[in-house]
C-alpha positions as CSV (number, residue, x, y, z in Angstrom):
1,X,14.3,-1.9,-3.0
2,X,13.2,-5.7,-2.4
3,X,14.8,-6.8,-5.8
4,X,15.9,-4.8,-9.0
5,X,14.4,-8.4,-11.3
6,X,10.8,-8.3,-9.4
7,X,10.9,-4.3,-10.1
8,X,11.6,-5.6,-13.8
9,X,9.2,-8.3,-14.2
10,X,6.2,-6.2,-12.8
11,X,6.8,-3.0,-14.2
12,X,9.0,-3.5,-17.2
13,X,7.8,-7.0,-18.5
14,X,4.5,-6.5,-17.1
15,X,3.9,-10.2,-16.5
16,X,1.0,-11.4,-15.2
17,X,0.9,-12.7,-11.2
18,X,-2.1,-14.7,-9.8
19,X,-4.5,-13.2,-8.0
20,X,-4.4,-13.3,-4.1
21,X,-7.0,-13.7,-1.4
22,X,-4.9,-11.7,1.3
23,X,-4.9,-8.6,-1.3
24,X,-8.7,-9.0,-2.1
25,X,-9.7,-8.9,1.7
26,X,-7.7,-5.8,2.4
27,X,-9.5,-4.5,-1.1
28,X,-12.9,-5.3,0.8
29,X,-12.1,-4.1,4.4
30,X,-10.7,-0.8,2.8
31,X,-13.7,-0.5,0.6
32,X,-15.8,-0.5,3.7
33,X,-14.3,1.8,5.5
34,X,-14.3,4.4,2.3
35,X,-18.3,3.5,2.7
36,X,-18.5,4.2,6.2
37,X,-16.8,7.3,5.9
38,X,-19.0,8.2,3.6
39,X,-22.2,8.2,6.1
40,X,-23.1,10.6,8.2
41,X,-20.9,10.4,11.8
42,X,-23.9,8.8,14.0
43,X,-24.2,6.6,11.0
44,X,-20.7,4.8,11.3
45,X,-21.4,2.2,14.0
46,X,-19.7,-1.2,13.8
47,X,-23.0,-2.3,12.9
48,X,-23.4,-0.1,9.7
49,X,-19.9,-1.6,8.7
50,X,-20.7,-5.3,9.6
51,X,-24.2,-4.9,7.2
52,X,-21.9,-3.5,4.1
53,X,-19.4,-5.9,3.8
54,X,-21.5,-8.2,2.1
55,X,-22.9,-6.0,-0.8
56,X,-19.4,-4.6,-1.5
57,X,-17.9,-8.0,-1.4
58,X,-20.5,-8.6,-4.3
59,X,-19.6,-5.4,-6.0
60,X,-15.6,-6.2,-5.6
61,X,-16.6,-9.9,-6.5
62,X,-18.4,-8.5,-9.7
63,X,-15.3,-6.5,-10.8
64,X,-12.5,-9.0,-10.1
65,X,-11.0,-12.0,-12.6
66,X,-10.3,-15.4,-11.5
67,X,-12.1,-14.6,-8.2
68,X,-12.4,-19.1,-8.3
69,X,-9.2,-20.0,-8.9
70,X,-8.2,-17.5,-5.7
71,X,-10.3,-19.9,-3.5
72,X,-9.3,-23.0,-4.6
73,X,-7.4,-23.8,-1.3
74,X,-8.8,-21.3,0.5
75,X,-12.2,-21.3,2.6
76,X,-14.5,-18.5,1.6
77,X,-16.5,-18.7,4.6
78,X,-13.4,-18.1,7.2
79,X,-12.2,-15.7,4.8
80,X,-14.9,-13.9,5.0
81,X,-15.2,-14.0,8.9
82,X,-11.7,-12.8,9.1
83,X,-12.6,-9.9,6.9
84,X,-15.1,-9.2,9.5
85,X,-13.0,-9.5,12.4
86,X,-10.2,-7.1,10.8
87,X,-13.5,-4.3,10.8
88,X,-13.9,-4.8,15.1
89,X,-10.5,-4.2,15.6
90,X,-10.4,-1.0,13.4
91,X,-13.2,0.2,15.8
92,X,-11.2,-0.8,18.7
93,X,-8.4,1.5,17.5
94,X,-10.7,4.7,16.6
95,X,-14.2,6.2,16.5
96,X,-15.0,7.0,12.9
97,X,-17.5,9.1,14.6
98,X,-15.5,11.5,16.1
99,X,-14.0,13.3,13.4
100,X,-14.3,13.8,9.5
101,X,-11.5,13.1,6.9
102,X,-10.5,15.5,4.0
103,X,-10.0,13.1,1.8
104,X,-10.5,9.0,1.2
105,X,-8.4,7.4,-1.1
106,X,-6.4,10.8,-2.2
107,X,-4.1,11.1,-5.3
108,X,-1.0,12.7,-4.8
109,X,1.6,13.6,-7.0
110,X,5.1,15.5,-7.2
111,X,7.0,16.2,-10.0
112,X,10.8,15.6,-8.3
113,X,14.0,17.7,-9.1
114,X,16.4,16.0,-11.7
115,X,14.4,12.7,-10.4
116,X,10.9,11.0,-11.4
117,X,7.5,11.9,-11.3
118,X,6.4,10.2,-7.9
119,X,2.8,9.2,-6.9
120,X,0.3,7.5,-4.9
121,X,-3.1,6.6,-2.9
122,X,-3.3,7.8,0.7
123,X,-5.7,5.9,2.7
124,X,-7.1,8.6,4.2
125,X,-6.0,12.9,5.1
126,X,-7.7,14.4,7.8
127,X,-6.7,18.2,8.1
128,X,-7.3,19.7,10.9
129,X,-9.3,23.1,11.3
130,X,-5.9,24.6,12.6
131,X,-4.7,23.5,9.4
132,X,-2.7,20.3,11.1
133,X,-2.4,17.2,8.1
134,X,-2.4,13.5,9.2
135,X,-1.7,10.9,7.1
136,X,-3.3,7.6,7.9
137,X,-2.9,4.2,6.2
138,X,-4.7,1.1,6.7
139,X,-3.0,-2.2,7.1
140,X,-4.5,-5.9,7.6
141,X,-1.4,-7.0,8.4
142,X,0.5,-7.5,11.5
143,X,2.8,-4.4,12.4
144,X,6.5,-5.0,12.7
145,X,8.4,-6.5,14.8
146,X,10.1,-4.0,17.3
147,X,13.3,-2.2,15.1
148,X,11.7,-3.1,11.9
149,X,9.2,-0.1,11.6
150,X,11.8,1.7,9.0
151,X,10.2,0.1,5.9
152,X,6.5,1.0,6.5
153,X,7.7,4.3,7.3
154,X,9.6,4.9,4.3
155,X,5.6,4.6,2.7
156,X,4.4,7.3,5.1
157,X,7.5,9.6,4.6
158,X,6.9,9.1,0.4
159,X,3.7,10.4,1.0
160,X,4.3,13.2,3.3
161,X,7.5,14.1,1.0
162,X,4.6,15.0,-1.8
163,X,2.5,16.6,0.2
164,X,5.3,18.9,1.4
165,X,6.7,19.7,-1.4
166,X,3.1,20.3,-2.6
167,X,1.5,21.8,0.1
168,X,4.2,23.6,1.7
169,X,3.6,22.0,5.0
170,X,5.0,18.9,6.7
171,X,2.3,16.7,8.1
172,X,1.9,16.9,11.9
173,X,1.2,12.9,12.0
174,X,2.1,10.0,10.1
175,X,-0.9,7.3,11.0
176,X,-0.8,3.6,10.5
177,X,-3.7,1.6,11.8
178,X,-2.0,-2.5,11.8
179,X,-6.1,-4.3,12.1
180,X,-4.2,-7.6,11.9
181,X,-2.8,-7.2,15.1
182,X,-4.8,-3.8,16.6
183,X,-1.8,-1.9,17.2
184,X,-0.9,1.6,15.9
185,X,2.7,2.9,14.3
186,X,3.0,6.8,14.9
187,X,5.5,9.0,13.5
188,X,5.4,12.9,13.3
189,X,7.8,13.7,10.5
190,X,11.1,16.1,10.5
191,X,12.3,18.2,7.4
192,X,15.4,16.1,8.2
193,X,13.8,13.0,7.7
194,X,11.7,14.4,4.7
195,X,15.0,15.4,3.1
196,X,16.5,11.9,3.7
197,X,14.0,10.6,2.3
198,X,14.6,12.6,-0.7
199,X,17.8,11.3,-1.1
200,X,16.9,8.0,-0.8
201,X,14.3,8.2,-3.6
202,X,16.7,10.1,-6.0
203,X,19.2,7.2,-5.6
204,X,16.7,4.3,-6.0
205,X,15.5,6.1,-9.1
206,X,20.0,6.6,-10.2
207,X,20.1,2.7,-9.9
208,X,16.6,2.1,-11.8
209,X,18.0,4.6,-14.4
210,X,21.7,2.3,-14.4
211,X,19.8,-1.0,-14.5
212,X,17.8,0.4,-17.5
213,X,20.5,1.5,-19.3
214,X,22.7,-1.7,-18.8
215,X,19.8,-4.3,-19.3
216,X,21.2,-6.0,-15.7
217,X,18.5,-6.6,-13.2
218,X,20.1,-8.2,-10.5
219,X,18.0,-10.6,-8.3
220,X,17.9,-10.4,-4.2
221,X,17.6,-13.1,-2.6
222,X,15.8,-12.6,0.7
223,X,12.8,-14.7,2.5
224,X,10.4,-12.7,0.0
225,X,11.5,-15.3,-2.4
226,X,8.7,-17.5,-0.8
227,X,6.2,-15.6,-1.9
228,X,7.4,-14.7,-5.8
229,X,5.4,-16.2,-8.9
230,X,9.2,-15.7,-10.9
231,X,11.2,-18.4,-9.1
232,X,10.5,-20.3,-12.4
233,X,12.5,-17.7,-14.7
234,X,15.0,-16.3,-11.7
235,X,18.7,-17.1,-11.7
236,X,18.7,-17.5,-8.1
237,X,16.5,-20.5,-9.1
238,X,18.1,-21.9,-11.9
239,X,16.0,-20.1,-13.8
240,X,16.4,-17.8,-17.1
241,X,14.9,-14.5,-17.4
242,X,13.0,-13.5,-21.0
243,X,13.9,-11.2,-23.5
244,X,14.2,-7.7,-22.6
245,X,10.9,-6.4,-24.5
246,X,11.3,-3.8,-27.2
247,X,10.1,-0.8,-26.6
248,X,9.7,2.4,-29.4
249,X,12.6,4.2,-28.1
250,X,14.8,1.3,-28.6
């Protein structure tokens, strides 16, 4: 949806992107809150949180390539406070000790209709003993502006689409906790909007299926560019994509 040529480059070209320190810290604070939720309830105290984010932050560390080169330019220490400060404001938004999730970190799956197998990770599914689902989604972000909440709710909505058409039941609640900015995005989803979001899907997938059959991956040009590792091989750059790669079918 951003741009057709990034959805090539990452998934069809597969080309390699640097590693970034914004993407390893929400790594880490969600790893410590899959931790915390795995305690006991009197167990998850800020405290508990605070004293594990330094022996997963090893573990991650352990696991992770070019963790040096992602802190060239950036300070390890502050990073590391911010980290921190992201875990108080999750606990300013919820008690973890008031409730236990279904699932951490679930799978889902669906198999669409005349369209693509679609997937994912949820965050976190707490189920309700009256059998009410909520979805719930960690961010370490900032939330949106006011009028721009469509996009992050097009995530939620994938999700609950699966679990629908899985399920049989639309989720009551669509959760997402913003820690960069301690505010909260809240949607309880229609059938409407589920089927909308159908439709949407099914006609991304009709132009990934056109793009793949003509070989033309058009480029968006939008304030994301900033933040691309492709500007070097984009047109809208002066640059010139590789080769197609070859695949068996072909």
């Amino acid at each position: 949806m951003n741009c057709p040529l990034l959805y090539r480059f990452r998934v069809i070209d597969k080309l390699p992107e640097p590693p970034s320190a914004d993407a390893l810290k929400g790594t880490l604070v969600h790893s410590v809150l899959e931790h915390l939720f795995g305690l006991e309830r009197q167990n998850r105290t800020p405290n508990q949180a605070h004293d594990s984010l330094p022996s997963i932050w090893e573990q991650l560390k352990a696991k992770t390539t070019n963790v040096e080169e992602m802190f060239l330019d950036v300070d390890l220490e502050q990073w590391l406070i911010s980290a921190h400060a992201l875990l108080d404001r999750y606990f300013e938004l919820e008690d973890p000790k008031s409730f236990d999730p279904t699932d951490l970190e679930k799978f889902v799956e669906y198999q669409m209709e005349n369209g693509p197998m679609i997937h994912g990770y949820i965050d976190r599914l707490d189920i309700a003993p009256t059998g009410e689902i909520r979805v719930v989604d960690y961010k370490t972000g900032k939330s949106p502006r006011a009028g721009y909440e469509e996009k992050s709710l097009f995530q939620m909505r994938f999700y609950a689409l699966i679990l629908w058409r899985t399920l049989g039941k639309i989720p009551k609640r669509l959760q997402l906790l913003y820690l960069g900015d301690k505010n909260r995005l809240l949607s309880e989803p229609t059938e409407a909007e589920l089927i909308k979001t159908e439709g949407k899907i099914l006609s991304i997938w009709s132009d990934i299926q056109l793009s793949h059959e003509t070989g033309l991956w058009k480029p968006k040009k939008s304030k994301l560019c900033d933040w691309c590792n492709h500007q070097s091989i984009c047109p809208e750059f002066g640059g010139t994509p590789p080769p197609l790669p070859v695949t068996a079918s072909d």
